[in-house]
VEXDREN-2710 file (C-alpha; in Angstrom, 1 decimal):
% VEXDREN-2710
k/r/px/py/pz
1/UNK/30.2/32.4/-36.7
2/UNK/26.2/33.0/-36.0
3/UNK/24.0/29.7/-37.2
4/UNK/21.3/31.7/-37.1
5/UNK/19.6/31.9/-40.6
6/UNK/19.6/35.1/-42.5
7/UNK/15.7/36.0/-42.7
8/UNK/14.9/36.9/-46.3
9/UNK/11.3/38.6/-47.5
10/UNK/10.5/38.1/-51.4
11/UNK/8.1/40.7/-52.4
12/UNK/6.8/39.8/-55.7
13/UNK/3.7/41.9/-58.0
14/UNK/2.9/43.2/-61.5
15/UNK/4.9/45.7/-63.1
16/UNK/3.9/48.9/-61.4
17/UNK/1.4/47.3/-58.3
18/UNK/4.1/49.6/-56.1
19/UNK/6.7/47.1/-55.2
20/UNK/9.5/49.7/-54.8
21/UNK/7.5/52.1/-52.8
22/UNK/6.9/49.8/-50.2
23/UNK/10.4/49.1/-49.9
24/UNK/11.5/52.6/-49.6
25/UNK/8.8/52.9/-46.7
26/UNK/10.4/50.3/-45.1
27/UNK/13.9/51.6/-45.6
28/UNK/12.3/55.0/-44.1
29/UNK/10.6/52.7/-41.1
30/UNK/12.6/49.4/-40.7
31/UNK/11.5/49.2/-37.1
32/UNK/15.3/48.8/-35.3
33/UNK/16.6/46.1/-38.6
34/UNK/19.5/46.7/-40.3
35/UNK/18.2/45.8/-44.2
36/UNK/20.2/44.8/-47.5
37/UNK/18.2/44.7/-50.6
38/UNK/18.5/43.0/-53.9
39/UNK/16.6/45.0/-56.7
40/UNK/15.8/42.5/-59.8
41/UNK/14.4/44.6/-63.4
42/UNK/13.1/43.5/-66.6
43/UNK/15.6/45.2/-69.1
44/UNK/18.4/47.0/-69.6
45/UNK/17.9/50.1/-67.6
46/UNK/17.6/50.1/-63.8
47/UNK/15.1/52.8/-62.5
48/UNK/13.5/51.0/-59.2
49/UNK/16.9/50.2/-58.1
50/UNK/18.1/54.1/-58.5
51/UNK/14.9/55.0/-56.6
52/UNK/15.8/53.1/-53.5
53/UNK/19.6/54.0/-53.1
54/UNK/17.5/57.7/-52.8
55/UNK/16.7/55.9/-49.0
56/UNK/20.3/54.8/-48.5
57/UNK/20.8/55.6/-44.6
58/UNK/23.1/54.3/-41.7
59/UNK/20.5/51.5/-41.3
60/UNK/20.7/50.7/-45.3
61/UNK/24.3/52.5/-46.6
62/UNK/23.9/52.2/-50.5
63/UNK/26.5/49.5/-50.7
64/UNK/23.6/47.7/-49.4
65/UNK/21.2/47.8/-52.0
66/UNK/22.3/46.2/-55.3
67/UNK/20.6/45.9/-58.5
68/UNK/20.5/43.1/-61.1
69/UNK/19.1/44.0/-64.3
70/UNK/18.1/42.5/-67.8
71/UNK/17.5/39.1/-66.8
72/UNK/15.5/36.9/-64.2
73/UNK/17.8/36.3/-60.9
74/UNK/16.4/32.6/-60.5
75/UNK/17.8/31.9/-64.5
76/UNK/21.3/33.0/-63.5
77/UNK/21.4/31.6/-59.7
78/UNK/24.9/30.6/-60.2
79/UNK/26.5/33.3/-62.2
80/UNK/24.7/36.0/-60.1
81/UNK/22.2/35.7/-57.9
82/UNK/23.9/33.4/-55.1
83/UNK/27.2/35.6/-55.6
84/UNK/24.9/39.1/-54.7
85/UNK/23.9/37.2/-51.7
86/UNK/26.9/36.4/-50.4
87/UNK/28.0/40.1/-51.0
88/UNK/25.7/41.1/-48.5
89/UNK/25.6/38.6/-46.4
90/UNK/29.3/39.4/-46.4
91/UNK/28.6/43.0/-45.1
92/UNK/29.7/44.1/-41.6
93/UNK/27.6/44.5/-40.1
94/UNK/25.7/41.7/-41.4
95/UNK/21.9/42.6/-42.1
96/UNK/19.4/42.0/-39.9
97/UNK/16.6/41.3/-42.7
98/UNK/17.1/40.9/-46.7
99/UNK/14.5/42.0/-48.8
100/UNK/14.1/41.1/-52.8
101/UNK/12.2/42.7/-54.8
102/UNK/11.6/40.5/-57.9
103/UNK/10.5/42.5/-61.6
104/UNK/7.3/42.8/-62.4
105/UNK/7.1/39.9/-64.9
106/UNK/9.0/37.1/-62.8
107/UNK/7.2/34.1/-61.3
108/UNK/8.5/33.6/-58.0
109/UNK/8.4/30.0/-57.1
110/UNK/11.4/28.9/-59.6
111/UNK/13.5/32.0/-57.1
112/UNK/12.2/30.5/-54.0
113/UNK/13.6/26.9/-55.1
114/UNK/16.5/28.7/-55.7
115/UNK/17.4/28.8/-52.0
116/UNK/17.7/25.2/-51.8
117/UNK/21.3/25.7/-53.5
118/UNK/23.7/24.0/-51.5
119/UNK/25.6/28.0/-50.5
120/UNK/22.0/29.3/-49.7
121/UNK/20.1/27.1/-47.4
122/UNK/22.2/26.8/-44.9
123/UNK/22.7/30.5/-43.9
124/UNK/18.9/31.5/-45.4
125/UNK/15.5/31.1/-44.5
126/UNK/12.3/32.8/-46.7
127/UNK/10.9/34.7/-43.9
128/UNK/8.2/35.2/-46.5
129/UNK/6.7/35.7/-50.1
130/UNK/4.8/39.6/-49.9
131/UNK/2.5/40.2/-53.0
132/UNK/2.0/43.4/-54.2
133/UNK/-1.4/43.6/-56.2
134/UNK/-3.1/47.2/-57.5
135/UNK/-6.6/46.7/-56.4
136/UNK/-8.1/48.8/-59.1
137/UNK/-6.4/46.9/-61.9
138/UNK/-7.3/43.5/-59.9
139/UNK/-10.8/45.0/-60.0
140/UNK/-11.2/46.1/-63.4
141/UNK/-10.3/42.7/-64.3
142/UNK/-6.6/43.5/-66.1
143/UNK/-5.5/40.0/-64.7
144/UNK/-8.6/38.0/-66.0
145/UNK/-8.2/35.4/-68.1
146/UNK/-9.9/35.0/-71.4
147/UNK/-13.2/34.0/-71.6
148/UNK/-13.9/30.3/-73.4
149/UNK/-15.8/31.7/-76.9
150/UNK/-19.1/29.9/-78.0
151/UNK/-18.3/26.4/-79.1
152/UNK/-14.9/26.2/-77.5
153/UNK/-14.6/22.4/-77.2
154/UNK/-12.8/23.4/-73.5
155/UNK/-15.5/25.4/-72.8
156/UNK/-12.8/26.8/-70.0
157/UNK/-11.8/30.2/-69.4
158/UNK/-7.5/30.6/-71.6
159/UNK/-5.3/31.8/-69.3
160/UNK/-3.2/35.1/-70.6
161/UNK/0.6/35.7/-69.8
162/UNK/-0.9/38.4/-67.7
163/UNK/-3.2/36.1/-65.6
164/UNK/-0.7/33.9/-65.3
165/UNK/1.9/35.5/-64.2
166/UNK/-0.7/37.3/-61.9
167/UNK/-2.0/33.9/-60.2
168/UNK/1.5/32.4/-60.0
169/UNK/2.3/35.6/-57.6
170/UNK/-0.7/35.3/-55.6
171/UNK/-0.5/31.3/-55.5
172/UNK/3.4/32.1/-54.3
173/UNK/2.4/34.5/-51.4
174/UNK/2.6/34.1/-47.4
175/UNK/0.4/38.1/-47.7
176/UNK/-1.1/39.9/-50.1
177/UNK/-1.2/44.0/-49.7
178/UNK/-4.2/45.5/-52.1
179/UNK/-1.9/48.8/-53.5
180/UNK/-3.2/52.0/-54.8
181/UNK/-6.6/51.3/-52.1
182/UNK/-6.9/55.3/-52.7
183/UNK/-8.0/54.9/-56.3
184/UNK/-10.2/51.8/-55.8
185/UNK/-12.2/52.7/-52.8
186/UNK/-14.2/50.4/-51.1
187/UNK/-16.3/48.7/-54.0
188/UNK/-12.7/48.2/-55.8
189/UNK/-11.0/46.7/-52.8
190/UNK/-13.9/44.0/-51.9
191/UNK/-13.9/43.4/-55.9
192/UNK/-10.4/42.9/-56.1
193/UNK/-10.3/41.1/-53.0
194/UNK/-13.1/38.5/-54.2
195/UNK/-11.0/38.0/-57.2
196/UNK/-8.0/36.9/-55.5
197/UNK/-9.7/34.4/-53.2
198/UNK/-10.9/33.0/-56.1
199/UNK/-7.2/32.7/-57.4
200/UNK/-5.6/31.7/-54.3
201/UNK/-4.9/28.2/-53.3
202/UNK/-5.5/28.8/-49.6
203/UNK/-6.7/31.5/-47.1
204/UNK/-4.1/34.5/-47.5
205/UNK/-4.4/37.8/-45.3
206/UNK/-5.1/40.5/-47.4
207/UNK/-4.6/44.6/-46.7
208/UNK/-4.7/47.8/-48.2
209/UNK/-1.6/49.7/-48.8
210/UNK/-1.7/53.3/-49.9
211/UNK/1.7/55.3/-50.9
212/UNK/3.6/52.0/-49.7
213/UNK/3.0/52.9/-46.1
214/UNK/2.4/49.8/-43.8
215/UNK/4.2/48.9/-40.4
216/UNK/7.6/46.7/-40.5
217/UNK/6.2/44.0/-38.5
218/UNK/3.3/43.1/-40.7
219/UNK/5.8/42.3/-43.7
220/UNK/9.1/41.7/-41.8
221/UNK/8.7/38.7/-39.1
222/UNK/6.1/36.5/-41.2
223/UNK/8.3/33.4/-39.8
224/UNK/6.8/31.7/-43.5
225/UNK/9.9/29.3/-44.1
226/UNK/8.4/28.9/-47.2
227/UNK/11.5/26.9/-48.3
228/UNK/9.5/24.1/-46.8
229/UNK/6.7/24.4/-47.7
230/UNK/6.8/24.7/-51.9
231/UNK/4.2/22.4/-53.0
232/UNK/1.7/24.2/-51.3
233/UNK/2.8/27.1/-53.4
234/UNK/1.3/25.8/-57.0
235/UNK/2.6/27.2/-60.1
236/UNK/1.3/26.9/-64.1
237/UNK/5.0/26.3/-64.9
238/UNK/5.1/23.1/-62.2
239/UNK/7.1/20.3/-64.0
240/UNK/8.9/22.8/-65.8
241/UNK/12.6/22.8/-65.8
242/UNK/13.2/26.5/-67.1
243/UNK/10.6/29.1/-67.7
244/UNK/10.5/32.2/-70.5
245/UNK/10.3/35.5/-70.8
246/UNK/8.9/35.6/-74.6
247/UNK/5.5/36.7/-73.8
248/UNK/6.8/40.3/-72.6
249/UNK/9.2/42.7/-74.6
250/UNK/10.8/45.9/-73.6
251/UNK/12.3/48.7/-75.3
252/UNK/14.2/52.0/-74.2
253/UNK/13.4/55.4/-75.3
254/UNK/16.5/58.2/-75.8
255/UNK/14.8/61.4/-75.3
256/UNK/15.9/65.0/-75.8
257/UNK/15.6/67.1/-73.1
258/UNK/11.5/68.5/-73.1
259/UNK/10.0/72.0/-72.2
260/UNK/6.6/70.7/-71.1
261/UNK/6.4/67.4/-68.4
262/UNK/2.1/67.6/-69.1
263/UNK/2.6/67.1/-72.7
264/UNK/5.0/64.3/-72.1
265/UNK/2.8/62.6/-69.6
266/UNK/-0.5/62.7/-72.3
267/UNK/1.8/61.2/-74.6
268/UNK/2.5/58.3/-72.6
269/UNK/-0.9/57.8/-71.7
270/UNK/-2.2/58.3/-75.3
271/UNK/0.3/55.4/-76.1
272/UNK/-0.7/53.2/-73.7
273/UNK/-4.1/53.0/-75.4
274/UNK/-3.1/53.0/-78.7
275/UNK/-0.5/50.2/-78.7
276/UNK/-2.0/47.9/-75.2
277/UNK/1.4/49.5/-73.1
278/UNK/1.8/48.1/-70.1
279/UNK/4.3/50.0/-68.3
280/UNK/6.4/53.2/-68.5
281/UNK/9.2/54.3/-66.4
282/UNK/12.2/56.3/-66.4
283/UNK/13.9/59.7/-65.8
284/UNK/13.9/62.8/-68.0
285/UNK/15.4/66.2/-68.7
286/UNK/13.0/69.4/-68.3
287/UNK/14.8/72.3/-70.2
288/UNK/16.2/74.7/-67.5
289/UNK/15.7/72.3/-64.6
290/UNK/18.3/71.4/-62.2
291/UNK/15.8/68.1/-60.9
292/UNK/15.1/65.2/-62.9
293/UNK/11.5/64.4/-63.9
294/UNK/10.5/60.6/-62.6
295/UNK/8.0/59.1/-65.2
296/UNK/5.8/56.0/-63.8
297/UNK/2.9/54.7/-66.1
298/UNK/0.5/52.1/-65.6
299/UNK/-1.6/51.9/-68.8
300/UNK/-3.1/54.9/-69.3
301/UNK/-2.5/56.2/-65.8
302/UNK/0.4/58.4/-65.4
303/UNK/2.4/60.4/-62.7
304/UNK/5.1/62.6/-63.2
305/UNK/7.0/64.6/-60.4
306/UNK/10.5/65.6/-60.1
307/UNK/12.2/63.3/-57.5
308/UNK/16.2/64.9/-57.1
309/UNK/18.9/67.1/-58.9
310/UNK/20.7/65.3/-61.1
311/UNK/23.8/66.4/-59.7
312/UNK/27.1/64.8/-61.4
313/UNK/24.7/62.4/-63.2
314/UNK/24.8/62.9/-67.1
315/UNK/20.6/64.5/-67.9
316/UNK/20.1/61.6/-69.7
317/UNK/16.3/61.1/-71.0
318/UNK/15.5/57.6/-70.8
319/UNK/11.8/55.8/-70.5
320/UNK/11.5/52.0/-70.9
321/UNK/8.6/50.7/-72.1
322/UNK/7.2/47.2/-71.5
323/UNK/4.4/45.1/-73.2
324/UNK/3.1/41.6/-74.3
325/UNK/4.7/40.1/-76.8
326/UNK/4.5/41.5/-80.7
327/UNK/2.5/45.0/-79.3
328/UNK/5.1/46.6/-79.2
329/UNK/6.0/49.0/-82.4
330/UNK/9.7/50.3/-81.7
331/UNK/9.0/52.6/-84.4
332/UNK/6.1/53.8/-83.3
333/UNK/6.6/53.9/-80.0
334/UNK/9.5/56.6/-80.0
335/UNK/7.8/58.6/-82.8
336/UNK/4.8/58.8/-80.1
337/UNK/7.1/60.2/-77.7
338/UNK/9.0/62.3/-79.9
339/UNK/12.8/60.5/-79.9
END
């Protein structure tokens, strides 16, 4: 039996930033390592997870990629996170490199104490914490908190669940990759880059990522141990025991099948405006086409394409929709999209 420790990457990021496209680039590129992954979503319907089985190779064979959804993997450690571990650390051949991506909302310190359990620290190491941040959302100041109003006694700044859960990634991270660098161009990247050096605790290596596409080495190797090194890793929910997930809620949409993808898409975008959405994802059925249409909203931005034949898959029309707390209208919601 190897005593080598398994390396483990944690790549953490706001819903949408492009977590999962990074991972399928490195599925795609892996650089010579054999790679598990462990896929963790806010609510009931796994989408990023189905997305990066697509990638499932020799290096990655599906069996390797497993999904946990509904829930925060470091609030069930026992019941399933350290189990989906073992599975594939279990695997033969054993990977070389694990790789979690954690949802959107999670804070990832609480997962990183997580692999001080007694079954994990022996075997594991946190080769390091990869943030994910959209530069033009960092830029246009989606992640700012609230400004103190005239008179506020604090006279401080109120942090949101946004920027909180926003600085507790950054404050958690070994790197920091500024996604979607296309859309923000240069005055958007040094903007968005100024904003998270004022957020982070200490000097982080930042870089722009485009499409997910970034070489192995710079995101696989770190060496971070950052199982050692926690209280340099601050969080707003230090001297916490748990943490909750009340500030967000989520909802899934039952479609019918749909004649027109650009109608769809304005609705979704014409929704996130009217009711503050924050995210949108999921699969749907285009009348007399054998491919599924992939759905990915960011606030009002959308993109649509179709990604694969659904095959033996049942064309089930499915979004989930995510916001703050009490914005979102069920109701309304699927009336918008036309459930």
């Amino acid at each position: 039996m190897s005593l080598e420790k398994t390396p483990v990457t944690v790549i953490t990021g706001f819903l949408g930033a492009g977590k999962t496209t990074l991972i399928r680039h490195l599925l795609q590129n892996p650089g010579g390592r054999r790679l598990a992954v462990l896929v963790n979503e806010f609510g009931d319907v796994g989408v990023d997870g189905d997305l990066i089985r697509d990638c499932a190779d020799a290096n990655c064979p599906e069996s390797s990629i497993l999904e946990l959804t509904n829930g925060c993997i470091c609030c069930t450690v026992a019941d399933e996170f350290i189990p989906s571990i073992e599975k594939l650390m279990a695997m033969e051949p054993r990977p070389d490199h694990i790789v979690i991506e954690t949802s959107g909302l999670a804070l990832p310190k609480p997962l990183l104490k997580a692999f001080d359990w007694p079954a994990l620290r022996s075997k594991i190491t946190i080769d390091g914490v990869v943030a994910v941040a959209d530069a033009e959302a960092v830029a246009a100041g989606l992640f700012a908190p609230d400004p103190a109003h005239p008179g506020d006694a604090s006279e401080v700044d109120h942090e949101t669940p946004l920027s909180e859960v926003f600085e507790d990634q950054i404050a958690c991270a070994d790197i920091v990759l500024l996604s979607k660098a296309d859309l923000a161009g240069e005055e958007g990247l040094a903007k968005a880059k100024a904003v998270i050096e004022a957020e982070a605790p200490r000097p982080l290596p930042m870089l722009p990522l485009t499409e997910g596409v970034i070489d192995a080495r710079v995101v696989l190797g770190i060496g971070a141990a950052a199982e050692d090194s926690l209280n340099q890793r601050p969080s707003h929910h230090d001297g916490h025991d748990d943490h909750d997930h009340d500030d967000f809620d989520t909802i899934v949409v039952d479609l019918p099948e749909i004649t027109d993808p650009e109608a769809l898409a304005a609705k979704v975008a014409a929704l996130a405006s009217a009711q503050n959405i924050l995210r949108v994802k999921g699969h749907v059925a285009v009348q007399g086409k054998p491919m599924r249409l992939l759905i990915q909203a960011v606030g009002p931005r959308v993109r649509h394409q179709f990604d694969r034949a659904w095959g033996n898959s049942p064309r089930r029309s499915q979004l989930v929709v995510i916001a703050e707390h009490g914005n979102i209208d069920a109701a309304a919601v699927r009336a918008a999209l036309g459930a």
